[in-house]
PDB file of N, CA, C, O and CB in Angstrom:
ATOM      1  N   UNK A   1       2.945 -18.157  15.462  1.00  0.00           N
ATOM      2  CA  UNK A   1       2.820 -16.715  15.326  1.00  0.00           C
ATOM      3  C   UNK A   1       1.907 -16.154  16.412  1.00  0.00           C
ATOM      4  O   UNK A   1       0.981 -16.875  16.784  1.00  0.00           O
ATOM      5  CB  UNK A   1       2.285 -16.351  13.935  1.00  0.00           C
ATOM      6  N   UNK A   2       2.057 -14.987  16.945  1.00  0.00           N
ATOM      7  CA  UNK A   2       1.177 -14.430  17.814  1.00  0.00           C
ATOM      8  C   UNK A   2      -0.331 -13.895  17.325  1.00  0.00           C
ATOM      9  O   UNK A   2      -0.568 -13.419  16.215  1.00  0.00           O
ATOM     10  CB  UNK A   2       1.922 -13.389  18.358  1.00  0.00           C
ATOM     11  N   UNK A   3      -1.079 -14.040  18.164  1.00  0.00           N
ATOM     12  CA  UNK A   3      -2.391 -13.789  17.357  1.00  0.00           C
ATOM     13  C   UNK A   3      -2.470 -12.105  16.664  1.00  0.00           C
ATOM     14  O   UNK A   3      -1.906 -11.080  17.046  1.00  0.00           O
ATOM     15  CB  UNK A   3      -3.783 -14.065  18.549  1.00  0.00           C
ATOM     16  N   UNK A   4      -3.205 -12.290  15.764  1.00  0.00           N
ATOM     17  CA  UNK A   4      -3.446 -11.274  14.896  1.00  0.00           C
ATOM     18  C   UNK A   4      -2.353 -10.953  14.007  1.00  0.00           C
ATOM     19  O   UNK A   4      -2.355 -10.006  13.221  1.00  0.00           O
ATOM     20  CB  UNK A   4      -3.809 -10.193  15.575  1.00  0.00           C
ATOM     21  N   UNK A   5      -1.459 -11.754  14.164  1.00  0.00           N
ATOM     22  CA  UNK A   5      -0.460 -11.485  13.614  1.00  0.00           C
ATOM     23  C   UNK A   5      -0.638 -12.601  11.517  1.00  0.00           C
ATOM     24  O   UNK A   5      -1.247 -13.648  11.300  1.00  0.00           O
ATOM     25  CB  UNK A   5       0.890 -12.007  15.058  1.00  0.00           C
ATOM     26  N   UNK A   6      -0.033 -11.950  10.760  1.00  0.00           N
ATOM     27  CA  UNK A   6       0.088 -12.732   9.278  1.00  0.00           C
ATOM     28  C   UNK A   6       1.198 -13.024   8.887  1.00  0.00           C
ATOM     29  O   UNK A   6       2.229 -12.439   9.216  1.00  0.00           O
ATOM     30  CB  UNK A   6      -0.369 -12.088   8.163  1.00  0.00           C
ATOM     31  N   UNK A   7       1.116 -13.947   8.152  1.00  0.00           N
ATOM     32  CA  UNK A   7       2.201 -14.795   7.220  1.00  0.00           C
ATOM     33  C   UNK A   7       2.860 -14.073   6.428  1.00  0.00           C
ATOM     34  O   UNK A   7       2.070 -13.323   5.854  1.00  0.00           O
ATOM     35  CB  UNK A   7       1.677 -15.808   6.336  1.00  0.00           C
ATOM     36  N   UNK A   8       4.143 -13.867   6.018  1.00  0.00           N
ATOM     37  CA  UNK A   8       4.520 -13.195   4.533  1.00  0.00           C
ATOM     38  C   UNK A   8       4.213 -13.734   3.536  1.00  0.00           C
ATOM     39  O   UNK A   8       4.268 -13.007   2.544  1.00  0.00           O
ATOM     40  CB  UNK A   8       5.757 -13.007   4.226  1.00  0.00           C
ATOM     41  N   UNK A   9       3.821 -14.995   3.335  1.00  0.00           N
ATOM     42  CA  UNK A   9       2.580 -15.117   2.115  1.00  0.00           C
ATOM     43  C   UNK A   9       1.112 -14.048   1.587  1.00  0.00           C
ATOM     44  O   UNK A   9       0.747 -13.548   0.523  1.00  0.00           O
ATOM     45  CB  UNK A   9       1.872 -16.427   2.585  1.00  0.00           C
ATOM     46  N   UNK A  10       0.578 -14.077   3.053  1.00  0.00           N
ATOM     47  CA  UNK A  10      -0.263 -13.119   3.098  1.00  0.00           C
ATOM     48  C   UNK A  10      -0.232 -11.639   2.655  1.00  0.00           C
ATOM     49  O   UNK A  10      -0.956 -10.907   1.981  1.00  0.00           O
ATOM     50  CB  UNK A  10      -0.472 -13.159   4.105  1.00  0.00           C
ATOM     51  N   UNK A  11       0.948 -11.524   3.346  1.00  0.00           N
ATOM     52  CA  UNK A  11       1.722  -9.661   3.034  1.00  0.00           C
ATOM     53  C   UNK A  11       1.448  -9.692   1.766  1.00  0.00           C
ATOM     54  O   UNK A  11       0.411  -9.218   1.302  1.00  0.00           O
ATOM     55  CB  UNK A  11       3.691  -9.208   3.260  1.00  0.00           C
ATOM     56  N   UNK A  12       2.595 -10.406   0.897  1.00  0.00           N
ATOM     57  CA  UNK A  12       2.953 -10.375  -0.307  1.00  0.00           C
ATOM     58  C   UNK A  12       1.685 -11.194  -1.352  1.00  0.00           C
ATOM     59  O   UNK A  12       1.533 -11.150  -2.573  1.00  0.00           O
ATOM     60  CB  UNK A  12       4.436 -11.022  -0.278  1.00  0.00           C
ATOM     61  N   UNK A  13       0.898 -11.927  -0.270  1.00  0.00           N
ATOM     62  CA  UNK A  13      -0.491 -11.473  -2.037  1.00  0.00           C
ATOM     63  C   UNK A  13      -1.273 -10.018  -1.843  1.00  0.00           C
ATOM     64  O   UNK A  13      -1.654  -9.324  -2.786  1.00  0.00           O
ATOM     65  CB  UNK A  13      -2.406 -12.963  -2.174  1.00  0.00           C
ATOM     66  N   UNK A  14      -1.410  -9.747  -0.671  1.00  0.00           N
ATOM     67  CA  UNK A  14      -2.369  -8.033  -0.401  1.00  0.00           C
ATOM     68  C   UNK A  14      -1.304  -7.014  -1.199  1.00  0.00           C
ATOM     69  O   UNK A  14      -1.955  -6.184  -1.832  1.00  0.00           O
ATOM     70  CB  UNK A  14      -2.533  -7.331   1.816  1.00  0.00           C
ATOM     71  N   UNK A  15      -0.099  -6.861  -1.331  1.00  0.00           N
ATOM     72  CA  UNK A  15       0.941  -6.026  -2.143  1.00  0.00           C
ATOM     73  C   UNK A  15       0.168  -6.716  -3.509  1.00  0.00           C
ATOM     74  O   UNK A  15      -0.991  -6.392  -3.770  1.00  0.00           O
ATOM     75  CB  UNK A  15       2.942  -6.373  -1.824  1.00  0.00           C
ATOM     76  N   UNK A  16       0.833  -7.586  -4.258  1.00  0.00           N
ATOM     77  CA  UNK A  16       0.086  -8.091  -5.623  1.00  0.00           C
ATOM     78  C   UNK A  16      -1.196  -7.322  -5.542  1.00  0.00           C
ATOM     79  O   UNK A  16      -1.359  -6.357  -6.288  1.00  0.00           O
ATOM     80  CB  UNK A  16      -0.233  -9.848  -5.731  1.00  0.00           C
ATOM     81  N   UNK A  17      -1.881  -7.592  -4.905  1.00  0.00           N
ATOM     82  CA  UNK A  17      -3.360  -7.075  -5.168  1.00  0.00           C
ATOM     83  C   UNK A  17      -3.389  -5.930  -5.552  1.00  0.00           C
ATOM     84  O   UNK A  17      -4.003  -5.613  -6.571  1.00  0.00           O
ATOM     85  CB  UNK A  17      -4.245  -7.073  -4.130  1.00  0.00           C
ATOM     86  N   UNK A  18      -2.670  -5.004  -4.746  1.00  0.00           N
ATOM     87  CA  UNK A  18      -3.097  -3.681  -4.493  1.00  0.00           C
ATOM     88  C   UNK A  18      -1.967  -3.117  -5.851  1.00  0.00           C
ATOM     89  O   UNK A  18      -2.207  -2.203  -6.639  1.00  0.00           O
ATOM     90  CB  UNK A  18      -2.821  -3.063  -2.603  1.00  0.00           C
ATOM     91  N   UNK A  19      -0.760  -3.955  -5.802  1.00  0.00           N
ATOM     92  CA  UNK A  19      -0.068  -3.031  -7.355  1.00  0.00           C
ATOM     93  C   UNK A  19      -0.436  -2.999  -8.196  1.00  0.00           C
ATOM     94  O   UNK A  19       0.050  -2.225  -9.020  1.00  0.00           O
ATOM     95  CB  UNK A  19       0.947  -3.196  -7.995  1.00  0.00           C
ATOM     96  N   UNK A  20      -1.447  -3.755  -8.502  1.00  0.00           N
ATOM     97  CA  UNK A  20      -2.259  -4.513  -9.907  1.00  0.00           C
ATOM     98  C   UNK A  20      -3.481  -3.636 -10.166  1.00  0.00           C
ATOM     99  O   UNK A  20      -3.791  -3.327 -11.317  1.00  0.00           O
ATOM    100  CB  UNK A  20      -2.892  -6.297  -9.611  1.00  0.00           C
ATOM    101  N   UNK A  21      -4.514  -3.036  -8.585  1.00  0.00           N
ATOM    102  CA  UNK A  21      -5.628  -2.431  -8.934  1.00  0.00           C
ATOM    103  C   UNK A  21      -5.342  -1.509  -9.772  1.00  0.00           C
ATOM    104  O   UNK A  21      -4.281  -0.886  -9.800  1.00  0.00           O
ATOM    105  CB  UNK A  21      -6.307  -1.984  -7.979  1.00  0.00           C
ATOM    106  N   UNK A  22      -6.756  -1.298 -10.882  1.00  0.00           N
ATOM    107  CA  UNK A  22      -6.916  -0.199 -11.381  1.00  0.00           C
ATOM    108  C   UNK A  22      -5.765  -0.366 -12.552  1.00  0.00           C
ATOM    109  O   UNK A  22      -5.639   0.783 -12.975  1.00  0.00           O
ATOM    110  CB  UNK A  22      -6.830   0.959 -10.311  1.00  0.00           C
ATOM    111  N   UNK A  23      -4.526  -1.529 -13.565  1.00  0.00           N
ATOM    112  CA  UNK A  23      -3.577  -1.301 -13.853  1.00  0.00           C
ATOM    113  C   UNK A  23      -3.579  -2.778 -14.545  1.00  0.00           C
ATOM    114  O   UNK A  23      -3.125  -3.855 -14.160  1.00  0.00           O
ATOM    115  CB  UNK A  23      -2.696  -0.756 -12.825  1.00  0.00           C
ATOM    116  N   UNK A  24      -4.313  -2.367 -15.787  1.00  0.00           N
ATOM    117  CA  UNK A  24      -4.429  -3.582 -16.553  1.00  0.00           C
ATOM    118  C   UNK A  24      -2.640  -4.026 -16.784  1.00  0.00           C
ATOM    119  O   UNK A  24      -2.349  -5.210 -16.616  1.00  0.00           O
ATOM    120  CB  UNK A  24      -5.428  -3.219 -18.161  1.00  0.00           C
ATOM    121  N   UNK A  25      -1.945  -3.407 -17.021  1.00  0.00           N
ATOM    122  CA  UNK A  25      -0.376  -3.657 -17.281  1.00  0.00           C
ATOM    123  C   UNK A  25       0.466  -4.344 -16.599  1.00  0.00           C
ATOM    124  O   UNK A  25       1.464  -4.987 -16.923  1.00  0.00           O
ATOM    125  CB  UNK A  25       0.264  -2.676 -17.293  1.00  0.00           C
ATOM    126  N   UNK A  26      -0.173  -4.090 -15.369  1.00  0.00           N
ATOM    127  CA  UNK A  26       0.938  -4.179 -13.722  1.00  0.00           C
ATOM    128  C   UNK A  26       1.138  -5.587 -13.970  1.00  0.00           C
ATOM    129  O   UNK A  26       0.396  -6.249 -14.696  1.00  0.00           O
ATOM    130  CB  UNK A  26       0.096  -3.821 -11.750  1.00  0.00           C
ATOM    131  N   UNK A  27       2.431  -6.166 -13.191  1.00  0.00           N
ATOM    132  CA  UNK A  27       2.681  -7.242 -13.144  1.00  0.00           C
ATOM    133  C   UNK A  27       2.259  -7.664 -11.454  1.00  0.00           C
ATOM    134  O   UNK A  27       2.013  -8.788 -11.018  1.00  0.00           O
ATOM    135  CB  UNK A  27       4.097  -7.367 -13.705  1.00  0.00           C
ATOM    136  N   UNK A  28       2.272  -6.728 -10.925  1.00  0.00           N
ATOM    137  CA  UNK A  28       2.313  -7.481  -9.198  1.00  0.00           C
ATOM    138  C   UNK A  28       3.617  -7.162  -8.527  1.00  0.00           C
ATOM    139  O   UNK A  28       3.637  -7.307  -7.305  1.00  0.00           O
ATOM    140  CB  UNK A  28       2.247  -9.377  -9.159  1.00  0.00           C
ATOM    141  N   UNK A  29       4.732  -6.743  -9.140  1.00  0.00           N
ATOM    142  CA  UNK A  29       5.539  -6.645  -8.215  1.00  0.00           C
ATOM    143  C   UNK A  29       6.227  -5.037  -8.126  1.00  0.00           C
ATOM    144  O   UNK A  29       7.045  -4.811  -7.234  1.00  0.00           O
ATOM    145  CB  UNK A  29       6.488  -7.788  -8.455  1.00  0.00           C
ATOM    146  N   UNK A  30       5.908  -4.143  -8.931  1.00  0.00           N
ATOM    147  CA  UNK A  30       6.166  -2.934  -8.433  1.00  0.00           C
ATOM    148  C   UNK A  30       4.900  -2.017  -8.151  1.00  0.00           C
ATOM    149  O   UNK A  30       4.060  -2.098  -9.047  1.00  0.00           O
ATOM    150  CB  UNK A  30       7.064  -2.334  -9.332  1.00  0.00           C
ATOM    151  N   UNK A  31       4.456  -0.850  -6.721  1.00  0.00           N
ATOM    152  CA  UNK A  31       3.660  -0.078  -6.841  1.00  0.00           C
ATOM    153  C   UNK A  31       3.872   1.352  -7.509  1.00  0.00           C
ATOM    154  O   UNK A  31       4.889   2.012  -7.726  1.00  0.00           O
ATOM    155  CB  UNK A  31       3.294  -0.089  -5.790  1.00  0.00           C
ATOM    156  N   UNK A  32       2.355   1.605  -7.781  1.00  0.00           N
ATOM    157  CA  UNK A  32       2.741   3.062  -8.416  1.00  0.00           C
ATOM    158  C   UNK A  32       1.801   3.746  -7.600  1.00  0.00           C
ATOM    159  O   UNK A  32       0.603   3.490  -7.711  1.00  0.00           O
ATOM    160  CB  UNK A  32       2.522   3.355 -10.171  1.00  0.00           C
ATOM    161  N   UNK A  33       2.397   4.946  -6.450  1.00  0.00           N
ATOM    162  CA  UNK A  33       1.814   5.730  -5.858  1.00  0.00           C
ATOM    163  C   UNK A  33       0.577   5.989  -5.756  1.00  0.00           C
ATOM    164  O   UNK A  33       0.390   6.391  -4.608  1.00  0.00           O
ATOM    165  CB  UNK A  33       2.195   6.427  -6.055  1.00  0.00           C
ATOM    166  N   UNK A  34      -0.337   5.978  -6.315  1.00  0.00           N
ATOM    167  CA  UNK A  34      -1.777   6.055  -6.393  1.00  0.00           C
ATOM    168  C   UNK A  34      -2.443   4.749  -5.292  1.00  0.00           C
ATOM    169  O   UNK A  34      -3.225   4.737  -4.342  1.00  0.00           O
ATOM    170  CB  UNK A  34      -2.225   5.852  -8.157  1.00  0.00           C
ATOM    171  N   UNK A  35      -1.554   3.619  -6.117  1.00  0.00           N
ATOM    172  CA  UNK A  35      -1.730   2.443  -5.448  1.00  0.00           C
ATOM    173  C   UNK A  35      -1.381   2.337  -3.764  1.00  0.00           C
ATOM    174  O   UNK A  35      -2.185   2.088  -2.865  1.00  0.00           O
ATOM    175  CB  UNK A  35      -0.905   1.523  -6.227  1.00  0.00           C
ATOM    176  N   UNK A  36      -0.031   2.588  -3.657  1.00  0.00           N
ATOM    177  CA  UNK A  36      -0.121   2.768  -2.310  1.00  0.00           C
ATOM    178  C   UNK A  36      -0.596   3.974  -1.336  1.00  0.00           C
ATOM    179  O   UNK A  36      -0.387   4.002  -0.123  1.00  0.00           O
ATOM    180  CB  UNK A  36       0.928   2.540  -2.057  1.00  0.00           C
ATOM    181  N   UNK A  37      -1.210   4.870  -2.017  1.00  0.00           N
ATOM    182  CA  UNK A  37      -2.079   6.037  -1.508  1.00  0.00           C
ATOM    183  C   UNK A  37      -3.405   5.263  -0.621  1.00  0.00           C
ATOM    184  O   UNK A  37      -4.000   5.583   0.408  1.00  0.00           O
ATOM    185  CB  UNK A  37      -2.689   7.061  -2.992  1.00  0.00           C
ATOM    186  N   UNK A  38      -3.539   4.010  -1.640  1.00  0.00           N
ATOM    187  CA  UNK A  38      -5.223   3.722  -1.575  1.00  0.00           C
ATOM    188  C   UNK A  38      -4.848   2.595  -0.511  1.00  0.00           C
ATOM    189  O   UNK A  38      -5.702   2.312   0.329  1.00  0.00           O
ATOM    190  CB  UNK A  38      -6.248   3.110  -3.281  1.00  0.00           C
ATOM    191  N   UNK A  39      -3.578   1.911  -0.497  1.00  0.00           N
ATOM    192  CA  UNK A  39      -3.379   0.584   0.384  1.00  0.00           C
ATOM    193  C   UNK A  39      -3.109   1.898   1.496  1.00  0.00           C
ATOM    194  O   UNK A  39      -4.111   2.613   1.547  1.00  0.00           O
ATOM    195  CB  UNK A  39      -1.876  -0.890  -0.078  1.00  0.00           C
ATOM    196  N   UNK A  40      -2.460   2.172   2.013  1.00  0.00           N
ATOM    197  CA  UNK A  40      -2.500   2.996   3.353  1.00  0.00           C
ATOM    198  C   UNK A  40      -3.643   3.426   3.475  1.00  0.00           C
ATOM    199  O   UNK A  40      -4.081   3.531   4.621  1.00  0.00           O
ATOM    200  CB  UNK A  40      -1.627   4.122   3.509  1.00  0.00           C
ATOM    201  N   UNK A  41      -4.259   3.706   2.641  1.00  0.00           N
ATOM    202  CA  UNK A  41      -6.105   4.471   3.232  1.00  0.00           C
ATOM    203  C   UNK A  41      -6.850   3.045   3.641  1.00  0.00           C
ATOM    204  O   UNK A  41      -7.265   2.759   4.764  1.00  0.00           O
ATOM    205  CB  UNK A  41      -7.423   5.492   1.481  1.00  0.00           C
ATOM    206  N   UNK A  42      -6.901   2.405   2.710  1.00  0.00           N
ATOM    207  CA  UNK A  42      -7.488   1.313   3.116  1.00  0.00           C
ATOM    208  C   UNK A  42      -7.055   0.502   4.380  1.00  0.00           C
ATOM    209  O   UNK A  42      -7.895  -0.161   4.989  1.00  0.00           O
ATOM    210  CB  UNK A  42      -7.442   0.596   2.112  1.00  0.00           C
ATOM    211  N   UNK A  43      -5.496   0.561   4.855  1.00  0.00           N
ATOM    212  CA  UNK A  43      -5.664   0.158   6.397  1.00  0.00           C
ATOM    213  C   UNK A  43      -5.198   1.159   7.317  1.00  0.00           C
ATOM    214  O   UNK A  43      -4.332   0.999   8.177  1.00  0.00           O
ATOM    215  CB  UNK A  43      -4.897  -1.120   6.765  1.00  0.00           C
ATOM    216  N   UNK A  44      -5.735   2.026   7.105  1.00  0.00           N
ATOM    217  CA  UNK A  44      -6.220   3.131   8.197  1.00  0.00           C
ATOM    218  C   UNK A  44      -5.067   3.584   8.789  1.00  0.00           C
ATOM    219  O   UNK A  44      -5.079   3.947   9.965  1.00  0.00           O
ATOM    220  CB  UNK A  44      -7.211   2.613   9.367  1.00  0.00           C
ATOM    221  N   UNK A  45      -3.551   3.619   7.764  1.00  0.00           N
ATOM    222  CA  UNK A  45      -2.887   4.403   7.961  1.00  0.00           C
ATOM    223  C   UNK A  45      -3.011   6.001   7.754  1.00  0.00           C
ATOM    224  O   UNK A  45      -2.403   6.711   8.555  1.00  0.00           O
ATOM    225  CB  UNK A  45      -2.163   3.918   7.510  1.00  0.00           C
ATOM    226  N   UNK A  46      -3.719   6.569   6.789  1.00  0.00           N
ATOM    227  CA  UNK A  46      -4.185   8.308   6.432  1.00  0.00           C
ATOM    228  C   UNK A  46      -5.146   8.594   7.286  1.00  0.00           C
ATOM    229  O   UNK A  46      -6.291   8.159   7.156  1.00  0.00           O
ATOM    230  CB  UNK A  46      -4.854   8.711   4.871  1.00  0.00           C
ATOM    231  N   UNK A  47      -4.816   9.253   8.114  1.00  0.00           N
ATOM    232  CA  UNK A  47      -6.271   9.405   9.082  1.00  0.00           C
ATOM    233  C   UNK A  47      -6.988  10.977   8.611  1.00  0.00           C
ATOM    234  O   UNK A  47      -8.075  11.360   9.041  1.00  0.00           O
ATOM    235  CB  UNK A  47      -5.780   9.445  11.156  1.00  0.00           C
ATOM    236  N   UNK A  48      -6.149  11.737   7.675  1.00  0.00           N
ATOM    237  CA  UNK A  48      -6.596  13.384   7.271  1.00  0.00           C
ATOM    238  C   UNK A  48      -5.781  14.433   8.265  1.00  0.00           C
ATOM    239  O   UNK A  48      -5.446  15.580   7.969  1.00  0.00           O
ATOM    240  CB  UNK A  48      -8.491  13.686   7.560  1.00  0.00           C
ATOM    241  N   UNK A  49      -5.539  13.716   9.571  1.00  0.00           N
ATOM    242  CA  UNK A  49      -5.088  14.634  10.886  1.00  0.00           C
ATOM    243  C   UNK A  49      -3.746  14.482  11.054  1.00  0.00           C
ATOM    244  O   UNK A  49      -3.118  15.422  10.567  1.00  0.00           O
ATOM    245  CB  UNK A  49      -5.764  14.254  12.301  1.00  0.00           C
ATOM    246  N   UNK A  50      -3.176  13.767  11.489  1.00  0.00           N
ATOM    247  CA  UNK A  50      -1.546  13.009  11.793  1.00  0.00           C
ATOM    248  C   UNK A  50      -1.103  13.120  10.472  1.00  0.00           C
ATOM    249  O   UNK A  50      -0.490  14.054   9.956  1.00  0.00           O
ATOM    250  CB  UNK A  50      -1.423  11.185  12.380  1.00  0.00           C
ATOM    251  N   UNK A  51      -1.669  11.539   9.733  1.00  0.00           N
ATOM    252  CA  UNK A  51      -0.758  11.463   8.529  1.00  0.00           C
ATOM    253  C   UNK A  51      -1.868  11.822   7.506  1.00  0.00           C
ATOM    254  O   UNK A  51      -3.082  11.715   7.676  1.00  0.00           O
ATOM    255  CB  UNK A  51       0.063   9.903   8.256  1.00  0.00           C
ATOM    256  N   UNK A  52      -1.120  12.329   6.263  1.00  0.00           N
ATOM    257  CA  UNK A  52      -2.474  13.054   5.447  1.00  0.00           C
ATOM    258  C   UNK A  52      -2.046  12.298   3.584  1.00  0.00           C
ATOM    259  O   UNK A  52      -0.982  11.693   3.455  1.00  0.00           O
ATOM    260  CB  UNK A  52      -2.328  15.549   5.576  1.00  0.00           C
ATOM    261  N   UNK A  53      -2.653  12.403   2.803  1.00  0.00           N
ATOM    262  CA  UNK A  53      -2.363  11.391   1.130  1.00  0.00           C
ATOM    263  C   UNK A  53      -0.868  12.327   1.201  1.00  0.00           C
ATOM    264  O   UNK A  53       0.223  11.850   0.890  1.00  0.00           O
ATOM    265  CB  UNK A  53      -3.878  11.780  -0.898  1.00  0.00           C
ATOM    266  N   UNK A  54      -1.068  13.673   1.651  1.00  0.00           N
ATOM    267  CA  UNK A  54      -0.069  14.562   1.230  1.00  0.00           C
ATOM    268  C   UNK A  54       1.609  13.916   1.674  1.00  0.00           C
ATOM    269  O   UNK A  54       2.553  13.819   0.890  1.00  0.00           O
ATOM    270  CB  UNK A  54      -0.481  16.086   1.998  1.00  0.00           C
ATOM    271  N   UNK A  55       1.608  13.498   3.300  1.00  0.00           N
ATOM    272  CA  UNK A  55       2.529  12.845   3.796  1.00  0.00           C
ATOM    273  C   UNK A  55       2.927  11.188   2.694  1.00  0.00           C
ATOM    274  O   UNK A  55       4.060  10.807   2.401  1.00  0.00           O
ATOM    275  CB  UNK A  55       1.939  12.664   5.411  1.00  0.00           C
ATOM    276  N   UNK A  56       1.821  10.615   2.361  1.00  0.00           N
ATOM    277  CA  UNK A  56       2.286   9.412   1.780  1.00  0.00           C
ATOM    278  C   UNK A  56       2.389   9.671   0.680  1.00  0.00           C
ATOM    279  O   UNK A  56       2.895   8.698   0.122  1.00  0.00           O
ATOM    280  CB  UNK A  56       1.635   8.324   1.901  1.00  0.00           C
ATOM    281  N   UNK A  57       2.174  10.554  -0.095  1.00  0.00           N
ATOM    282  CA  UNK A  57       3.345  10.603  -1.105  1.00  0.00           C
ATOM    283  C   UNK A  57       4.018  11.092  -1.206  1.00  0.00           C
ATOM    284  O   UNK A  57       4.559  10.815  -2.276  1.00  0.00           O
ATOM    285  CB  UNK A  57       3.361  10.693  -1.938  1.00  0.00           C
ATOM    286  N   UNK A  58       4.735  12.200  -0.450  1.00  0.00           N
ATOM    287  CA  UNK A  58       5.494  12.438  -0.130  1.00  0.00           C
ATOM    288  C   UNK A  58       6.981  11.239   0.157  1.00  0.00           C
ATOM    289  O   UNK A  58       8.066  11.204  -0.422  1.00  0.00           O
ATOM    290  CB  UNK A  58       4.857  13.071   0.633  1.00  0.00           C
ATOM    291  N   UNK A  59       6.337  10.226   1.469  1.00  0.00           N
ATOM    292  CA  UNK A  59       6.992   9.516   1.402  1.00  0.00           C
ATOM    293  C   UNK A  59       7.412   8.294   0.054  1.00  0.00           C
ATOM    294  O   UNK A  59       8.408   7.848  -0.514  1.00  0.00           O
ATOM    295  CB  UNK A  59       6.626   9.274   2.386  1.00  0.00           C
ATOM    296  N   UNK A  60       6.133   8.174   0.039  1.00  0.00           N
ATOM    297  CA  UNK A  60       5.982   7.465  -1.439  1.00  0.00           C
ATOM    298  C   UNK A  60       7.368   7.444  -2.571  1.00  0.00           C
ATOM    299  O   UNK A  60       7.851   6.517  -3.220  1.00  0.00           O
ATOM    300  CB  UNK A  60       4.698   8.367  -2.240  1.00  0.00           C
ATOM    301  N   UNK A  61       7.689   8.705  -2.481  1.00  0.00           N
ATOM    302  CA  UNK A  61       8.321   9.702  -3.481  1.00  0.00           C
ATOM    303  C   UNK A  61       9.549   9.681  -2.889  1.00  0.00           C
ATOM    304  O   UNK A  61      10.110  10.487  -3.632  1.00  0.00           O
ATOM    305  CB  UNK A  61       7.686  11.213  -3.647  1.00  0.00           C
ATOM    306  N   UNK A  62      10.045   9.487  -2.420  1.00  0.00           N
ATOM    307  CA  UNK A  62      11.225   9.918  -1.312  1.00  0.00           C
ATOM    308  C   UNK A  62      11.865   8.111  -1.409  1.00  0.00           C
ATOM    309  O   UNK A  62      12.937   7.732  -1.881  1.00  0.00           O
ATOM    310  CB  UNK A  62      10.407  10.660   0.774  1.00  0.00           C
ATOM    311  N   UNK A  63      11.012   7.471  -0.924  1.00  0.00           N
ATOM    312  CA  UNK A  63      11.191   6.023  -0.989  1.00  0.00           C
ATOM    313  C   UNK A  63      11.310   5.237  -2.299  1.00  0.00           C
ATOM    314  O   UNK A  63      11.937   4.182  -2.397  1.00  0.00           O
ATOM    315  CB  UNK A  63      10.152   5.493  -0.336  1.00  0.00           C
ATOM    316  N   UNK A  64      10.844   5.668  -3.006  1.00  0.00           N
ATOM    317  CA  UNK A  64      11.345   4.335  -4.751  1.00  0.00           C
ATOM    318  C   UNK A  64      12.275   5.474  -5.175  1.00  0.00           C
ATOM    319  O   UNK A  64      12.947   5.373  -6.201  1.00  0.00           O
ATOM    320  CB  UNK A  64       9.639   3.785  -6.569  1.00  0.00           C
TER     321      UNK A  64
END
């Protein structure tokens, strides 16, 4: 693999992680918007300027 680059093992435990926060219920394999609000903030996809929470859920919403 090229450097900096990750495994789809990797991908797919940071997804688990992040569908699960906050969601005693969740199983790990579907997100619920909130969740991926906070995984795009957290890697510095929402910057407030370009893309805004407003755009990702938007897409969010559009996409499931």
């Amino acid at each position: 693999m090229a450097e900096g680059s990750v495994s789809l093992e990797e991908v797919k435990t940071s997804f688990q992680k992040f569908a699960v926060h906050g969601d005693t219920k969740a199983t790990g394999k579907e997100m619920n918007g909130k969740n991926f609000a906070k995984l795009c903030k957290d890697c510095n996809i929402t910057d407030g300027k370009n893309v805004t929470t407003t755009d990702v859920d938007i897409v969010f919403s559009k996409v499931k």
